[in-house]
C-alpha positions as CSV (number, residue, x, y, z in Angstrom):
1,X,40.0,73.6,6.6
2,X,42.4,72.9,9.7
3,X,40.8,69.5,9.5
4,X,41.1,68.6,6.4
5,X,45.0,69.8,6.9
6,X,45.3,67.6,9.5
7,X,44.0,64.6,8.3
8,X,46.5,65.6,5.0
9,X,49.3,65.3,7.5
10,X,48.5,62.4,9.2
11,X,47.8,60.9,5.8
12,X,51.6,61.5,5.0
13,X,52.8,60.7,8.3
14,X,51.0,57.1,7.9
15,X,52.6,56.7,4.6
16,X,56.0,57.5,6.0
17,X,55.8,55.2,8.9
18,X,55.0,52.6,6.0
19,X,58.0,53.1,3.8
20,X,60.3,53.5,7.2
21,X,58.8,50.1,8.0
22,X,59.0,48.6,4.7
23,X,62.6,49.9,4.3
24,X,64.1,48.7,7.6
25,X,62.0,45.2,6.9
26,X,64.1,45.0,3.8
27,X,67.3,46.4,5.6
28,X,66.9,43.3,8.0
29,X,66.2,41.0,5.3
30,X,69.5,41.8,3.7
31,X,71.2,42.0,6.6
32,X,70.2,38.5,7.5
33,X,70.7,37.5,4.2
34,X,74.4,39.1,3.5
35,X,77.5,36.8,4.0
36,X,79.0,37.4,7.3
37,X,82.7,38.4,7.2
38,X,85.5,36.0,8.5
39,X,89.0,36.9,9.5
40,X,91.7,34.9,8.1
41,X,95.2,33.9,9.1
42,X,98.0,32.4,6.6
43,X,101.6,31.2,7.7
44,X,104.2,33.3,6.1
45,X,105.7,30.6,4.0
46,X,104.9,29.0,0.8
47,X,102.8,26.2,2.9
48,X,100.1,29.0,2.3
49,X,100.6,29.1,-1.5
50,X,97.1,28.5,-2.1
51,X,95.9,31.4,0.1
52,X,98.2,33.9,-1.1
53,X,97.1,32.2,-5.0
54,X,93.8,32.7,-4.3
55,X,94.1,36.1,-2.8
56,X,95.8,37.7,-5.8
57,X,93.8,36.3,-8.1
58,X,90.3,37.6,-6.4
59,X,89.2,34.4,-5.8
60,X,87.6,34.6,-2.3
61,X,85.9,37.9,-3.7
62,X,84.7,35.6,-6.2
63,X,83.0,33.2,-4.2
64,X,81.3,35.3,-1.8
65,X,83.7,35.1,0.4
66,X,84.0,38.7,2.6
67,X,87.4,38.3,4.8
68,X,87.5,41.2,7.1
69,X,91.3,40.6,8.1
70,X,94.4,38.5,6.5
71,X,97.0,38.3,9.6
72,X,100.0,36.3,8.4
73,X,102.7,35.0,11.1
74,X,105.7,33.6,10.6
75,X,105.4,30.1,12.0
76,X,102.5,28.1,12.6
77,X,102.8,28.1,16.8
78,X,102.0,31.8,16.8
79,X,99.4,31.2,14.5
80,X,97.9,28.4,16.4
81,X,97.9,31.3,19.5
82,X,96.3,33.6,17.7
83,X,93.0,31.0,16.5
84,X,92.2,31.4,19.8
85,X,91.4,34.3,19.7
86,X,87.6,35.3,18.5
87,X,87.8,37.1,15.0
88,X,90.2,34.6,13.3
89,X,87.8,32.0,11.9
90,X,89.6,30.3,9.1
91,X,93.3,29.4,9.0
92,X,95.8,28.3,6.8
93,X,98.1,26.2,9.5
94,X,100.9,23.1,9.5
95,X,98.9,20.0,11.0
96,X,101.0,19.7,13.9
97,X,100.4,23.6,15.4
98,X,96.6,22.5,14.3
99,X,96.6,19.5,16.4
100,X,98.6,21.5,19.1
101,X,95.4,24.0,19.6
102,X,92.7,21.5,19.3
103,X,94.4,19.5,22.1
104,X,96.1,21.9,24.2
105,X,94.0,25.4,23.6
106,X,90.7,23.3,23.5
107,X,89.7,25.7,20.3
108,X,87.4,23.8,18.5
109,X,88.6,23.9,14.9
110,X,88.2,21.5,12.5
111,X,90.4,20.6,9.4
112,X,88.3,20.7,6.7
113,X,91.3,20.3,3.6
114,X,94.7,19.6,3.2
115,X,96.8,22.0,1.5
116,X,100.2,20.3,1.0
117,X,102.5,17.1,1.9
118,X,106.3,17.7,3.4
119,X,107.6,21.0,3.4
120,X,110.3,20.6,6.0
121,X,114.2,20.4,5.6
122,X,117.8,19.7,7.8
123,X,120.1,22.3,6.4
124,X,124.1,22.1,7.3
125,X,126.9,24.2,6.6
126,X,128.8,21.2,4.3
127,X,132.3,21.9,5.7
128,X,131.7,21.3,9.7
129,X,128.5,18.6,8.8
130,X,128.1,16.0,5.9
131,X,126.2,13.3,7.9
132,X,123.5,13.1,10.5
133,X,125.5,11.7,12.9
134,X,127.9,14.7,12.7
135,X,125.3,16.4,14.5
136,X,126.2,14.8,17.8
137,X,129.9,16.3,17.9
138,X,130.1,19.0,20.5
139,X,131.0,21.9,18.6
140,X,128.1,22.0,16.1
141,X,125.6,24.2,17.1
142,X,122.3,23.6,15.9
143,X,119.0,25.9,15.3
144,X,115.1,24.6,15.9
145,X,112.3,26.0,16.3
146,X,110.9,25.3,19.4
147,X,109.3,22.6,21.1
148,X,106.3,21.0,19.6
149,X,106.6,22.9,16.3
150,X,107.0,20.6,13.2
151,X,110.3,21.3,12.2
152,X,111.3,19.9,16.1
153,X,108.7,16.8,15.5
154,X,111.4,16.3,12.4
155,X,114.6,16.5,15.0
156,X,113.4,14.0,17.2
157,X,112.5,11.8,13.7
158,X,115.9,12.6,12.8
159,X,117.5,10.8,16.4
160,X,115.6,8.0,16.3
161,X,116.7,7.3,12.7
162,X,120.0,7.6,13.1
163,X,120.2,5.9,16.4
164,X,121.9,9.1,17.7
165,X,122.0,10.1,21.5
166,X,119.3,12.6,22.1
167,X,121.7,14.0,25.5
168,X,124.3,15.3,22.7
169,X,121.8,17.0,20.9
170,X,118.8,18.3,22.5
171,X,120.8,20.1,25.1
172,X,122.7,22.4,22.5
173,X,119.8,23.0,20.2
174,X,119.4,27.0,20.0
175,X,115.3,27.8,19.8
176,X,114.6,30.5,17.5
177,X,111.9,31.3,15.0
178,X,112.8,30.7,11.0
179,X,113.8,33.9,9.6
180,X,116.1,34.1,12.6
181,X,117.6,31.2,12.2
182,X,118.6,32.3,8.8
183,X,119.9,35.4,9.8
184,X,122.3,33.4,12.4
185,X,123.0,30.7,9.7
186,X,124.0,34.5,7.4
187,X,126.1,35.7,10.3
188,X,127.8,32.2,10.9
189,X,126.7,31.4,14.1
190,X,124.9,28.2,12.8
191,X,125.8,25.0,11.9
192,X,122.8,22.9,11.4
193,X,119.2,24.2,11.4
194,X,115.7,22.2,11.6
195,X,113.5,25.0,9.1
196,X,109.9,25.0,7.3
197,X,110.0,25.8,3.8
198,X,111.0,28.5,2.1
199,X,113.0,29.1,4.5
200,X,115.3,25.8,4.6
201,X,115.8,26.6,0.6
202,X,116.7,30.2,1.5
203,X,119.6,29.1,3.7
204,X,120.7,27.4,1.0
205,X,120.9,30.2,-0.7
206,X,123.1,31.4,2.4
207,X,125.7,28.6,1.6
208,X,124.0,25.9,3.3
209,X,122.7,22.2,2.0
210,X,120.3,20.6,2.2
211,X,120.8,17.4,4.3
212,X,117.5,15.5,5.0
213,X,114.3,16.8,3.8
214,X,110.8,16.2,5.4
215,X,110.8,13.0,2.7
216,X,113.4,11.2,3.9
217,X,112.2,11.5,8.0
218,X,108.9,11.1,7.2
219,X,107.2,9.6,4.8
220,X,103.6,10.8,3.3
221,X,104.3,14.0,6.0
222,X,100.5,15.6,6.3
223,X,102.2,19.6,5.8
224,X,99.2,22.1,6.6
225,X,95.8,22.1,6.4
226,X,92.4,24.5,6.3
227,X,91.1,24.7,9.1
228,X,87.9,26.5,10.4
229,X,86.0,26.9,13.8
230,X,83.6,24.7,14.6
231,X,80.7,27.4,15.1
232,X,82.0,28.5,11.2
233,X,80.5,25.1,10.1
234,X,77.4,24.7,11.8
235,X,76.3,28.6,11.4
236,X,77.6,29.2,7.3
237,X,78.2,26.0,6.2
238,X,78.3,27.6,3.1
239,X,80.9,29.7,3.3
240,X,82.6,26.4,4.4
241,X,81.8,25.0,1.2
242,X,83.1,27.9,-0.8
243,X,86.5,28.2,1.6
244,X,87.3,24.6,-0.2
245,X,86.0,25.5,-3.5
246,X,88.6,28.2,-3.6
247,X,91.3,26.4,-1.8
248,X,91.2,23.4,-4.5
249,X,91.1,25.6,-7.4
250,X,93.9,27.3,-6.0
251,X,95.7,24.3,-5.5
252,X,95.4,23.1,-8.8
253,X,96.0,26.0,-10.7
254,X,99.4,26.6,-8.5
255,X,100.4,22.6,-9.8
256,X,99.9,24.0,-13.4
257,X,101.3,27.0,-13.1
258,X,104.1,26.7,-10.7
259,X,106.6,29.8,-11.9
260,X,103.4,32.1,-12.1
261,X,102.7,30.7,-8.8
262,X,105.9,31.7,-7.2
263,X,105.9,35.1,-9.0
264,X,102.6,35.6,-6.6
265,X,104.0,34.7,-3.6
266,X,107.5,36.5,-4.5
267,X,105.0,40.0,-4.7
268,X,102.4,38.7,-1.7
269,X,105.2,37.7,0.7
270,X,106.8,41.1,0.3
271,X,104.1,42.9,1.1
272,X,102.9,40.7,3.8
273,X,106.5,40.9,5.5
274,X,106.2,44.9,5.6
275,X,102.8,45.6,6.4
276,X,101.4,42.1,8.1
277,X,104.0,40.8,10.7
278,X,104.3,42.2,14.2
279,X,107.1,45.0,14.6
280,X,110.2,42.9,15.4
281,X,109.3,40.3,12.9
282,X,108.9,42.4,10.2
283,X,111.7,44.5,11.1
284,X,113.6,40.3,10.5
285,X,111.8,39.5,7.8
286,X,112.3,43.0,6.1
287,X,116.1,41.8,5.7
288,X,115.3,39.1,3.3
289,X,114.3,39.4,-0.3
290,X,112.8,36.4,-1.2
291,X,113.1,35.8,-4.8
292,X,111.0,34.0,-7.6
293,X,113.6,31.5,-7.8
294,X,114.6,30.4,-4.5
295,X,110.7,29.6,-4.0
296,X,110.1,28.0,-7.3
297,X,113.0,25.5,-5.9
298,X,111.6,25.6,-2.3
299,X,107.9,24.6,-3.7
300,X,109.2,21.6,-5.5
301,X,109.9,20.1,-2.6
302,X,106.5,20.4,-1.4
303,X,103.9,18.1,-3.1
304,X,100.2,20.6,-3.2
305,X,97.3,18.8,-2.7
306,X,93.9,18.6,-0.8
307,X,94.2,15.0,0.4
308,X,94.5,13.9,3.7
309,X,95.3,10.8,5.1
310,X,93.3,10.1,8.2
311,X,95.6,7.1,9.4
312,X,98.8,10.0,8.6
313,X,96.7,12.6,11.2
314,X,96.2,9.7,14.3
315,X,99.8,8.9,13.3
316,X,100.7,12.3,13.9
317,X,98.4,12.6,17.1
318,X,100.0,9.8,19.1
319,X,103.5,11.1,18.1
320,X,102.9,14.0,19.8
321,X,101.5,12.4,22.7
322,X,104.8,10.5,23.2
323,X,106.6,13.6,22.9
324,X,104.4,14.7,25.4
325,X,103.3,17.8,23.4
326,X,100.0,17.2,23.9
327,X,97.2,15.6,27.0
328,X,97.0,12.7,25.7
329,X,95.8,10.6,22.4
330,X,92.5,11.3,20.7
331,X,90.6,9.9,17.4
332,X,91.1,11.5,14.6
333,X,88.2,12.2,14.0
334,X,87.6,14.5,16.4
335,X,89.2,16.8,14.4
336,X,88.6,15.7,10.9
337,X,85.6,16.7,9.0
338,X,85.9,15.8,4.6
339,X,82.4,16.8,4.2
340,X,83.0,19.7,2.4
341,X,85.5,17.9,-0.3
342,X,84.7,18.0,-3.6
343,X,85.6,14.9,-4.5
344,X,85.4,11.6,-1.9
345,X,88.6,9.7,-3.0
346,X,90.2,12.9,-1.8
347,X,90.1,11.4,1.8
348,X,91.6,7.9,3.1
């Protein structure tokens, strides 16, 4: 009887061990099976307007996409910084910041989209500047972001097409972050500013105007990108694929629908400027209330689109260089990868 017990019990212990083993075979099949989860980073402007699109509409969530963290900053150097680090993975970034890290940071990203052309304005106050060479007089003081940012790529653009003398300009220029600048521009204590968009619209909002946008220093400007880490591609190549898919339809639906669009970011950009930005930033960015119509003007002036212009990128690589913002020239191509396009005329 105490036999027959036993061999009962061993009985079910066998055919417990066999569903543990069973169950943790299939637990590691799932596991290895499940889409890993990315972290994100956007810049807190309307340059991100497909990321913020495709976030409200449940787009990544759509494609499979599992993003375990969606940091925004408010300019695309800190941004660059922080792809250095280990859990961001994909990033919504300006070119030039992109280039920056590649070169400078050695973090091996590569742009796998654009995401928009231009983006980039001079603002004055009308009554102490109405031309570009105004901005040499002594007296005008003059806001940037700082050096090697795009917005300063635009003030050197700015003195070498106007022929003006970079000693009465570069020495004055005040280096502060965007939404500062606009505070200072509020409390009169600019007179010319170098600013991203929305930012550049918002100050005219303040009473500024617009004197030179991104157009008129540069044309075919490569704005931001998508860019990914290298180890993203060769390890989920398909969550590469699915980063564009989403980022195109994105792009496309914000072209078709551009008041709904800024509606979005109006709502997204709030929140994100509570809850996303470090302490002092937010406590800045918490004194603005950017409204559906200042960035329904401010995204006009951007022109959204995936393409990118290889010969615009090595363009952008050796200006840099000359600037010496970055060790030295490198291909293109180092940086560039169109694979995961969806359509092969979008690259050049």
């Amino acid at each position: 009887m105490r036999l027959s017990n036993r061999i009962k019990a061993n009985r079910v212990l066998f055919i417990i061990l066999l569903i543990v083993f069973f169950d943790s075979m299939c637990f590691a099949q799932g596991k290895s099976d499940e889409t890993p989860t990315i972290g994100m980073a956007v810049e807190f402007m309307d340059h991100a307007a497909c990321a913020y699109v495709a976030r409200d509409k449940g787009w990544f969530k759509e494609q499979g996409l599992r993003v375990s963290s969606y940091e925004s900053y408010v300019t695309g150097m800190a941004l660059a910084a922080a792809l250095a680090r280990g859990n961001i993975q994909v990033a919504y970034i300006c070119l030039v910041p992109a280039i920056n890290v590649f070169a400078n940071g050695k973090v091996p990203i590569r742009i796998i989209a654009g995401t928009h052309k231009y983006g980039y304005g001079v603002v004055v106050n009308p009554h102490k500047v109405k031309s570009a060479n105004d901005l040499e007089r002594p007296g005008v003081r003059i806001g940037c972001v700082r050096e090697g940012g795009p917005v300063d790529l635009l003030l050197h653009k700015t003195i070498e097409k106007y022929n003006l003398d970079p000693g009465k300009i570069l020495g004055k220029v005040q280096r502060m972050n965007p939404p500062a600048q606009v505070l200072a521009i509020r409390m009169h204590r600019l007179d010319a500013a170098f600013l991203p968009e929305q930012w550049a619209t918002m100050a005219e909002d303040a009473g500024f105007k617009m004197l030179l946008t991104a157009q008129d220093l540069w044309p075919q400007m490569q704005g931001s990108v998508l860019v990914v880490k290298e180890e993203l591609i060769k390890g989920h190549p398909q969550i590469v694929k699915r980063l564009v898919n989403v980022t195109q339809k994105a792009t496309g639906w914000i072209n078709e629908h551009p008041k709904e669009a800024a509606q979005i970011l109006a709502q997204q950009m709030s929140v994100a400027g509570n809850t996303a930005l470090p302490g002092k930033l937010a406590e800045v960015a918490s004194k603005f209330k950017i409204a559906t119509q200042t960035l329904m003007r401010s995204m006009r002036r951007l022109q959204y689109d995936n393409t990118i212009d290889k010969h615009m990128v090595q363009k952008t690589i050796d200006y840099m260089a000359g600037l010496g913002y970055i060790k030295g020239k490198f291909k293109a191509e180092k940086i560039l990868n169109f694979k995961f396009l969806n359509d092969l005329d979008l690259q050049s």
